[in-house]
PyMOL CGO cylinders between C-alpha atoms (Angstrom):
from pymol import cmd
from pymol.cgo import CYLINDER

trace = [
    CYLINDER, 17.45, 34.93, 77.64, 13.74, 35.89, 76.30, 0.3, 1, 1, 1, 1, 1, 1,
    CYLINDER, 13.74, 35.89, 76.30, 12.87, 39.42, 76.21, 0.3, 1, 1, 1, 1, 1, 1,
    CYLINDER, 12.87, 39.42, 76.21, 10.35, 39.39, 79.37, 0.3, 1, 1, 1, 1, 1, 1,
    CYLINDER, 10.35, 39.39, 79.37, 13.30, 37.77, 81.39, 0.3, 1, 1, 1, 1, 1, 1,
    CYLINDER, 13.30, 37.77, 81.39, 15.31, 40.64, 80.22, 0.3, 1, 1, 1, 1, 1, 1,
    CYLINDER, 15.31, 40.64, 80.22, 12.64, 43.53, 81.47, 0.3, 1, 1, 1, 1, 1, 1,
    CYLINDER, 12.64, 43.53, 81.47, 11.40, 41.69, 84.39, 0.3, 1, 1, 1, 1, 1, 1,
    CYLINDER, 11.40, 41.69, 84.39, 15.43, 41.95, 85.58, 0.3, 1, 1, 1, 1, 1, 1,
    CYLINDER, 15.43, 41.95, 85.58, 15.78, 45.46, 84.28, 0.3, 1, 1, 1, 1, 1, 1,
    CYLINDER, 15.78, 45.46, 84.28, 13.14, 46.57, 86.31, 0.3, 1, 1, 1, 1, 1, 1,
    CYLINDER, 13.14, 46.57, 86.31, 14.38, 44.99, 89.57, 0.3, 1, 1, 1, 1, 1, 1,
    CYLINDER, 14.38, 44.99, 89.57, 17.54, 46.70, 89.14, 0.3, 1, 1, 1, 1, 1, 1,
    CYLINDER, 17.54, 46.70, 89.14, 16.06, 50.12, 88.69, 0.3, 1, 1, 1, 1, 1, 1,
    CYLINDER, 16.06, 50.12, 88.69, 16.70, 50.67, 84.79, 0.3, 1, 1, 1, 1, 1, 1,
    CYLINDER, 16.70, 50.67, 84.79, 13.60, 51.21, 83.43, 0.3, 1, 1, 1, 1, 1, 1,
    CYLINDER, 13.60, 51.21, 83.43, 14.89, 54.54, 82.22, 0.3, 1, 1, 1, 1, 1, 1,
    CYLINDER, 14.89, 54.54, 82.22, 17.61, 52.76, 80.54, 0.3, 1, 1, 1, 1, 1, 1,
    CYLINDER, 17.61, 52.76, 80.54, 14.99, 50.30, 79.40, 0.3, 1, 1, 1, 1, 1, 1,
    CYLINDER, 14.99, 50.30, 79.40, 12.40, 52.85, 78.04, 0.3, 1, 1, 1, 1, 1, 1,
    CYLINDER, 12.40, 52.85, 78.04, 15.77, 54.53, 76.08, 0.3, 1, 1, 1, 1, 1, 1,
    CYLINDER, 15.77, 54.53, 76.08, 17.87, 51.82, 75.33, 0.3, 1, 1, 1, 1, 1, 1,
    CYLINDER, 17.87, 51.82, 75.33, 16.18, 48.75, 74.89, 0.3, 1, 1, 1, 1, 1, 1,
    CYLINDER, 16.18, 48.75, 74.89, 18.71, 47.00, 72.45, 0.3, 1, 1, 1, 1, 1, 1,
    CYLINDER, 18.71, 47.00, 72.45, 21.78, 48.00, 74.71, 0.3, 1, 1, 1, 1, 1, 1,
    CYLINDER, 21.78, 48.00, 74.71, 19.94, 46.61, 77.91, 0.3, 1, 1, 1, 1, 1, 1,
    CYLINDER, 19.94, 46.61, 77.91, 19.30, 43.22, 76.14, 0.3, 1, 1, 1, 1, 1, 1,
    CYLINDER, 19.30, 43.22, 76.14, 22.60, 43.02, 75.04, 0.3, 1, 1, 1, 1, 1, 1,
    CYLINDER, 22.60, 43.02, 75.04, 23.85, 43.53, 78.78, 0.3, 1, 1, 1, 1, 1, 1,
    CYLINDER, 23.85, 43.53, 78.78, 22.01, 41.35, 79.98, 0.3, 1, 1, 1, 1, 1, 1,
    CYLINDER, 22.01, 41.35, 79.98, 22.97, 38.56, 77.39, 0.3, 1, 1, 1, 1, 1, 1,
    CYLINDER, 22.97, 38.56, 77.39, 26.60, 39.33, 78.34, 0.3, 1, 1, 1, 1, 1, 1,
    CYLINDER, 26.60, 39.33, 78.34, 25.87, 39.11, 81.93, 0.3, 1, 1, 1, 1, 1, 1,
    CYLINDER, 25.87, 39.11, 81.93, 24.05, 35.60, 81.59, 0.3, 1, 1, 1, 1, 1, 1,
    CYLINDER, 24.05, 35.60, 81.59, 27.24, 34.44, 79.10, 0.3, 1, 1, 1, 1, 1, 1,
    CYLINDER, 27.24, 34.44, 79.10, 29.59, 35.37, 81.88, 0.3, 1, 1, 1, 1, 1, 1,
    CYLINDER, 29.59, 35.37, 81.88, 27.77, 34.11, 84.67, 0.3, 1, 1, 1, 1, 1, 1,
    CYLINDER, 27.77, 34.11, 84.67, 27.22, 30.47, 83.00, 0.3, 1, 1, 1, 1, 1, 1,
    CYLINDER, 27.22, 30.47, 83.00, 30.93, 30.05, 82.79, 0.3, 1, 1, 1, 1, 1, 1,
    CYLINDER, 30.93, 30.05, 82.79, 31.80, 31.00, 86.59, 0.3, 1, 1, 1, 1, 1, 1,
    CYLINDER, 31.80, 31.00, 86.59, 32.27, 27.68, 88.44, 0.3, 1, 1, 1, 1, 1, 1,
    CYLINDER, 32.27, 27.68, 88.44, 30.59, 27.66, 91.60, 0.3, 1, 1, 1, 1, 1, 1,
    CYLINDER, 30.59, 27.66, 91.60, 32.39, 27.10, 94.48, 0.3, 1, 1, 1, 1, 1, 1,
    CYLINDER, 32.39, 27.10, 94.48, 32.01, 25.86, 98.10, 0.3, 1, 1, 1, 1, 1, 1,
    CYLINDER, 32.01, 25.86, 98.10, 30.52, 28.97, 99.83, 0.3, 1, 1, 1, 1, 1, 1,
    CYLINDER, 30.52, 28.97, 99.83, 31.72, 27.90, 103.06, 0.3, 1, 1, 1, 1, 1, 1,
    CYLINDER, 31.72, 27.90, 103.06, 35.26, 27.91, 101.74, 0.3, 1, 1, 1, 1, 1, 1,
    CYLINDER, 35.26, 27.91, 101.74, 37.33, 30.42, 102.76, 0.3, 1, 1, 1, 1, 1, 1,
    CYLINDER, 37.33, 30.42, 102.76, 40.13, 31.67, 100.24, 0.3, 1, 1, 1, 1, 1, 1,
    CYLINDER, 40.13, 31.67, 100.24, 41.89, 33.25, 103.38, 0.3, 1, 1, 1, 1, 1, 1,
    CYLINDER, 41.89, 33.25, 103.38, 41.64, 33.20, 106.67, 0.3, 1, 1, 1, 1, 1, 1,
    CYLINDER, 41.64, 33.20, 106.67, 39.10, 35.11, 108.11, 0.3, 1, 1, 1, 1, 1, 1,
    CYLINDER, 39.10, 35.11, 108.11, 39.24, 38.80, 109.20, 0.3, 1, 1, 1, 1, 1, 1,
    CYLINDER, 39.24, 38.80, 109.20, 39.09, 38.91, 113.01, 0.3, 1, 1, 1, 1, 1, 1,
    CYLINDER, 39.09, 38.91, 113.01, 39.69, 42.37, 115.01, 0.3, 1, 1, 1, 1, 1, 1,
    CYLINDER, 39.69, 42.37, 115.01, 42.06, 42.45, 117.71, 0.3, 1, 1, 1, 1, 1, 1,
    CYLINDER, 42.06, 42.45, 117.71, 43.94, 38.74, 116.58, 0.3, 1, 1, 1, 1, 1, 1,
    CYLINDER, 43.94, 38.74, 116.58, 47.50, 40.29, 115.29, 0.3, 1, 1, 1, 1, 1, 1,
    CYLINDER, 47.50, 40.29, 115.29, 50.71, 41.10, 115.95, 0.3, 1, 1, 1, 1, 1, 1,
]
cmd.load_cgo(trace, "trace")
């Protein structure tokens, strides 16, 4: 992940403070998040891993 990529997301989630302060620690975040997120396997989103939550339809 380039460093632009890295500020451009930190300043859609609101941490430019964090940015300004930290700059190394935000990268490094980010890098982890990206490392995580590339080793998720997507999955149907129209699966359902339990039935669905419906009001009123119990015992």
């Amino acid at each position: 992940m380039n460093k632009e990529t890295i500020e451009m997301l930190a300043r859609r989630a609101g941490l430019q403070k964090a940015l300004a302060e930290f700059p190394d620690d935000v990268a490094a975040a980010a890098r982890q998040a990206d490392d995580v997120a590339s080793k998720i396997k997507p999955v149907d989103p129209r699966a359902e891993p339990w039935p669905p939550m419906q009001a009123g339809k119990g015992q």
